[in-house]
N, C-alpha and C positions, 0 to 999 in steps of 0.2 A: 426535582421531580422530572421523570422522562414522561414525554407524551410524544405513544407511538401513531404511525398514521392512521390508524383506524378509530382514533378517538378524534369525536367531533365533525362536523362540515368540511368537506374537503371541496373547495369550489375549485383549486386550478392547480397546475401541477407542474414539472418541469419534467421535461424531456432533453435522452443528452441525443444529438439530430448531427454530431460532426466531432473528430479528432484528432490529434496529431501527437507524435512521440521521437521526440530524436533517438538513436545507440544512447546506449546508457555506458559507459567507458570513460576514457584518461582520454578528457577534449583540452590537450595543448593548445590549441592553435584557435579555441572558440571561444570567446568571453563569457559570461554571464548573460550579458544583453543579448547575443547573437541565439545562445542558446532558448534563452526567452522566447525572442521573434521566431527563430525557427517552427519550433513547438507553436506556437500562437499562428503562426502564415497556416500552415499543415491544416490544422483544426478547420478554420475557417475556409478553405477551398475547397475543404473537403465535403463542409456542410454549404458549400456552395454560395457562400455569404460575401459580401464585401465588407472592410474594416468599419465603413460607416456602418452597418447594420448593429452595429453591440450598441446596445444600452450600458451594459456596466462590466467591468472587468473586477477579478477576485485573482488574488497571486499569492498560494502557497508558496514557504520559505522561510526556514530554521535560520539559518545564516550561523549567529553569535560568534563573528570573527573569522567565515570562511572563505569570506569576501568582504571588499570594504564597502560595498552596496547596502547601505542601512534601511536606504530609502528607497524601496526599488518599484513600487505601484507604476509607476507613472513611464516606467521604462519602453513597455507594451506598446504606449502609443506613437511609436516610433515607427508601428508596421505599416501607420498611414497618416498626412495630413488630416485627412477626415474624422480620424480619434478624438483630435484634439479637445477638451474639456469633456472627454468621458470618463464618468467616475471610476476611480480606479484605486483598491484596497489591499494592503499585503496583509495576510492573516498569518499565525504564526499556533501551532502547538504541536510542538517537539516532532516527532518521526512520523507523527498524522497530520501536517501542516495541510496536505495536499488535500484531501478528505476534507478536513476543516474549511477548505476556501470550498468546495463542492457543495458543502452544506449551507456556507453563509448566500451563495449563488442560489441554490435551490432556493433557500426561504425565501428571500427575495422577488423571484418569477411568483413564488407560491401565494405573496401577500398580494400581487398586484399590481408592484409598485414597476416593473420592469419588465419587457417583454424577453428579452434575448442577451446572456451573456455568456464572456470567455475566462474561462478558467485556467490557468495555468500553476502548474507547481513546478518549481527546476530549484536545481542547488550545484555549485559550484567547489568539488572537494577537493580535487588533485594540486589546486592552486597552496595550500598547505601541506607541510611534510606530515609523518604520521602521527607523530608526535601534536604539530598543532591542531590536527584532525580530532585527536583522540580528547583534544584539553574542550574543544569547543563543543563536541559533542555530549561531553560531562555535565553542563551544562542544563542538560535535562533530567536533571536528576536533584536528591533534595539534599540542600546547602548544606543544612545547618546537622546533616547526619551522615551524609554517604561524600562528605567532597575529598576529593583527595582521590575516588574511585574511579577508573576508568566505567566503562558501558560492559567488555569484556567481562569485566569482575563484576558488575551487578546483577549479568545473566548468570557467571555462575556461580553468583550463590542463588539464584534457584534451581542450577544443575543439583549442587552440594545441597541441597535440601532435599529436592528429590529424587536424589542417589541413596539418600540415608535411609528416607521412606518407603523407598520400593527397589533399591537396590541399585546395581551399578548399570545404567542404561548406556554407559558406552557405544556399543554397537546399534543400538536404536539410533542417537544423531548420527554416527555415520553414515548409515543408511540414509538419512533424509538430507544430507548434502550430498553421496550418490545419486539419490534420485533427481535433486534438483539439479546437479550439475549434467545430467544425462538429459535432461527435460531441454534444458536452455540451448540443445545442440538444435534443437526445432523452434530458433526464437531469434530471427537474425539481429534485433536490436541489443539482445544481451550479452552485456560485458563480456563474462568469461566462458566462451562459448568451448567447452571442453570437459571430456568425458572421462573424472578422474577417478571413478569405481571406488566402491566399497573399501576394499582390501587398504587402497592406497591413503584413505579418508580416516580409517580405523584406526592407520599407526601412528604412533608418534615416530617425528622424523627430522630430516634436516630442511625437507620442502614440509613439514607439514607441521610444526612446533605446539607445544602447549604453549598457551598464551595466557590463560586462567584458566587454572584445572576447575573442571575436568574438560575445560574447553579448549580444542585445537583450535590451528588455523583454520581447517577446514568446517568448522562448527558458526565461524563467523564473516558475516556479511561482508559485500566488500564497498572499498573507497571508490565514490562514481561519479560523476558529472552528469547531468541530463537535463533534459525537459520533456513536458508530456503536457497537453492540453484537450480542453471541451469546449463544443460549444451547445451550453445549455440554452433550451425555448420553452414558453407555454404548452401545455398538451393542445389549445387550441389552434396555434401556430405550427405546431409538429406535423399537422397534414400536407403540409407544403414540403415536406422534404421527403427523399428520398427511401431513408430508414430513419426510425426512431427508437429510443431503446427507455424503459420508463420504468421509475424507482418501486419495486415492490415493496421495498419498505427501509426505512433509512435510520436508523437508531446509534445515538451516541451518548456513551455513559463516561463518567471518569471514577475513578477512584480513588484514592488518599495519596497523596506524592511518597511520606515516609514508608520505605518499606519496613519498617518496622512494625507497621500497623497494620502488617498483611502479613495469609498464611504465604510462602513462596514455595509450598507445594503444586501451587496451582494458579491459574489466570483469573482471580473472582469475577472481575468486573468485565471481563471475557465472556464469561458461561452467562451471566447474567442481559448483556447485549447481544448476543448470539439467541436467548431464547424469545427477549421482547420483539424480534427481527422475525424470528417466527412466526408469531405470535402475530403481529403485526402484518405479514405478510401472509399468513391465512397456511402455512404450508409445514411440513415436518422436514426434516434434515434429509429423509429420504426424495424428497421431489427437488432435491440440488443434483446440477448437472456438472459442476467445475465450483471450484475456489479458488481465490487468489488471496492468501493468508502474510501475516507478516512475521516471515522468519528472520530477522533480523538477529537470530542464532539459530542454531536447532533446537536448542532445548526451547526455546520458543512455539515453533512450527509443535513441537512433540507436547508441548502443555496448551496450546490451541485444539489439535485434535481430540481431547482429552474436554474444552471449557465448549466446541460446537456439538457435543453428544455424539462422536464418534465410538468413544473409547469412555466405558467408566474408569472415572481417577486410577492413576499408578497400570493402567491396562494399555496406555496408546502404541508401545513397543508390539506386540502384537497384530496393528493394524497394516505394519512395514514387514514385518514375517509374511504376514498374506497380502499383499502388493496391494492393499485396500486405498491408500492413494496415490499409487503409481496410475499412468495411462492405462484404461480397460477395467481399473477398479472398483469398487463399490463410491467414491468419489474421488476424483482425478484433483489433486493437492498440486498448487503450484504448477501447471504446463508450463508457465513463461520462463522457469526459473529459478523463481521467487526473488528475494533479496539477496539469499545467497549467491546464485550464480548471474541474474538479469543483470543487478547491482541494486546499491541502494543511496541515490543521491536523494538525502533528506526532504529536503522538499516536495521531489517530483513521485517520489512514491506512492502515493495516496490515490493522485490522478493517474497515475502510470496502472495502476491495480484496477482503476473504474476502463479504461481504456480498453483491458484487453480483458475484462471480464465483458464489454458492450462488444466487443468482437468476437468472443464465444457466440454469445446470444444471438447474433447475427449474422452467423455462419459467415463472419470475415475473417475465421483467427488463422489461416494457412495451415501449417503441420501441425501446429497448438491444436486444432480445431476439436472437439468431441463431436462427435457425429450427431448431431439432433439436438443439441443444447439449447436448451429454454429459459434454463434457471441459471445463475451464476452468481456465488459469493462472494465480496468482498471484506477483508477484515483487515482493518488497518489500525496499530498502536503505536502509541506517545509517549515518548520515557518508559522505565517500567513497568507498563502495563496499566496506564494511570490514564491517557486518554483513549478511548476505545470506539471505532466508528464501523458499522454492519452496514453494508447496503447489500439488497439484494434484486438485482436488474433482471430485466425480461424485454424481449423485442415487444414494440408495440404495433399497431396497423396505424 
């Protein structure tokens, strides 16, 4: 059973009041931990905090062999003597790790039990070659029917589904790694900061390969390194800081691991957390000001517009004909990037997506920025479409 925030007593609340985000790229020369601390120092000076002020720390992180860091909680407290014996959690669910520690941090502040914590998500990829990349990240997917399958191949067979259903949308993902790759040129933290058009994304090539038809290179996320951090407080303690930015509404659903138990014309469990977030949030799809979605392929990004009521089923290729979530659009999709081009290190993603949606809101996002943004979504998924987390933030007074 989901229970959104408007069911029940809602005595206290969490507020995110501070953050930090390394480049998201190939960190040769940065370990895990370094990258960690970085991401964690950033947040906290920026909410003006010192390391003794956390109550509790929360650490998104996929890992399953991407680092020999099994046990990584406790690594944070390294940003200060003063940490020491602060409780400290790694939470773990697949490409929504980071979301997942956000939520277990939120409930937390929200029960009572803790005034002030740091969240952090970071994952460490380029340390394995692609290969071992590609075996660890399998990993989130279900054993006992799809192993043997890369992440590639699982998206596309729901390309290969719905290509058969509505036809060959080819040039629809192109376009939405055009757009994200042209986005990311306004995003000085993202990976691949480069504007490789349409034309170039469409063909297949010798820089641009089928990889799982119908999925190019250019169709799939790429291998990143980062960290990205929060520092969440009480709504009552949020008057003490500078800015605050506070959860309109926070919904997370999952859905059946096998995909054989799902239609893969479509995101169910997607459409279905998208509308309780609504719903819960008091608001329709049209009072959003920005997204930050998880295209962790395109046909991804293209069955997400499709599960937040942009586009009815098998119609989203049209919302990329009329630049409906390019910048100036009817909703601006991805300014940072997205996965595609920002990067996509596993863990940090979740928190990386709350980050620079709380910097829309707060008219800190630089060239990203929407001019007036109030509203901003976040959609972050796990495995195939199986773990699903909504928030949707607003600057608070």
């Amino acid at each position: 059973m989901v229970f959104p925030d408007h069911i029940g007593e809602v005595i206290m609340d969490a507020r995110i009041v501070g953050w930090g985000h390394t480049p998201f790229g190939a960190h040769k020369d940065s370990t895990f931990e370094e990258l960690i601390l970085t991401a964690g120092r950033e947040a906290l000076e920026y909410a003006g905090l010192a390391p003794g002020d956390v109550d509790a720390v929360w650490i998104g992180h996929f890992n399953n062999g991407l680092v020999p860091d099994a046990f990584p909680a406790s690594l944070v407290l390294g940003l200060d003597p003063a940490m020491r014996f602060t409780p400290a959690t790694r939470v773990e669910n697949a490409c929504a790790s980071g979301s997942a520690a956000i939520y277990a941090a939120r409930d937390a502040i929200r029960s009572g039990r803790i005034g002030t914590a740091l969240v952090i998500g970071a994952e460490k990829m380029t340390a394995r070659d692609t290969q071992g990349v590609t075996k660890a990240l399998a990993g989130a997917s279900y054993q006992a029917e799809e192993s043997g399958l890369s992440f590639p191949q699982i998206f596309a067979r729901f390309a290969q589904a719905y290509f058969q259903a509505y036809g060959d949308q080819s040039e629809a993902l192109a376009r939405i790694a055009a757009k994200n790759h042209a986005a990311a040129l306004d995003n000085p933290l993202a990976h691949l900061r480069k504007d490789i058009g349409f034309a170039a994304c469409n063909r297949v090539s010798e820089t641009n390969p089928m990889i799982a038809a119908p999925l190019r290179m250019t169709d799939c996320s790429l291998i990143s390194d980062g960290a990205a951090a929060l520092v969440l407080t009480s709504d009552e303690m949020a008057t003490d800081f500078p800015r605050a930015v506070g959860f309109r509404a926070a919904v997370q659903m999952n859905d059946f691991l096998p995909m054989s138990r799902r239609d893969l014309t479509e995101l169910t469990a997607a459409r279905h957390t998208f509308a309780a977030a609504f719903d819960a949030a008091g608001i329709t799809l049209d009072d959003l000001d920005a997204a930050e979605v998880h295209d962790c392929f395109t046909i991804a990004e293209l069955l997400i517009y499709e599960a937040m009521g942009l586009a009815k089923k098998g119609q989203g290729a049209r919302l990329l004909a009329e630049g409906a979530t390019a910048r100036g659009g009817r909703l601006p999709v991805n300014l940072s990037g997205g996965l595609k081009s920002k990067g996509h290190p596993v863990g940090a993603t979740g928190v990386s997506m709350h980050v620079l949606a709380a910097r829309q809101v707060t008219s800190e996002a630089g060239a990203m920025q929407v001019p007036g943004a109030e509203l901003a979504a976040v959609f972050n998924m796990g495995g195939s479409g199986v773990a699903n987390y909504c928030s949707i933030l607003e600057a608070v007074a």
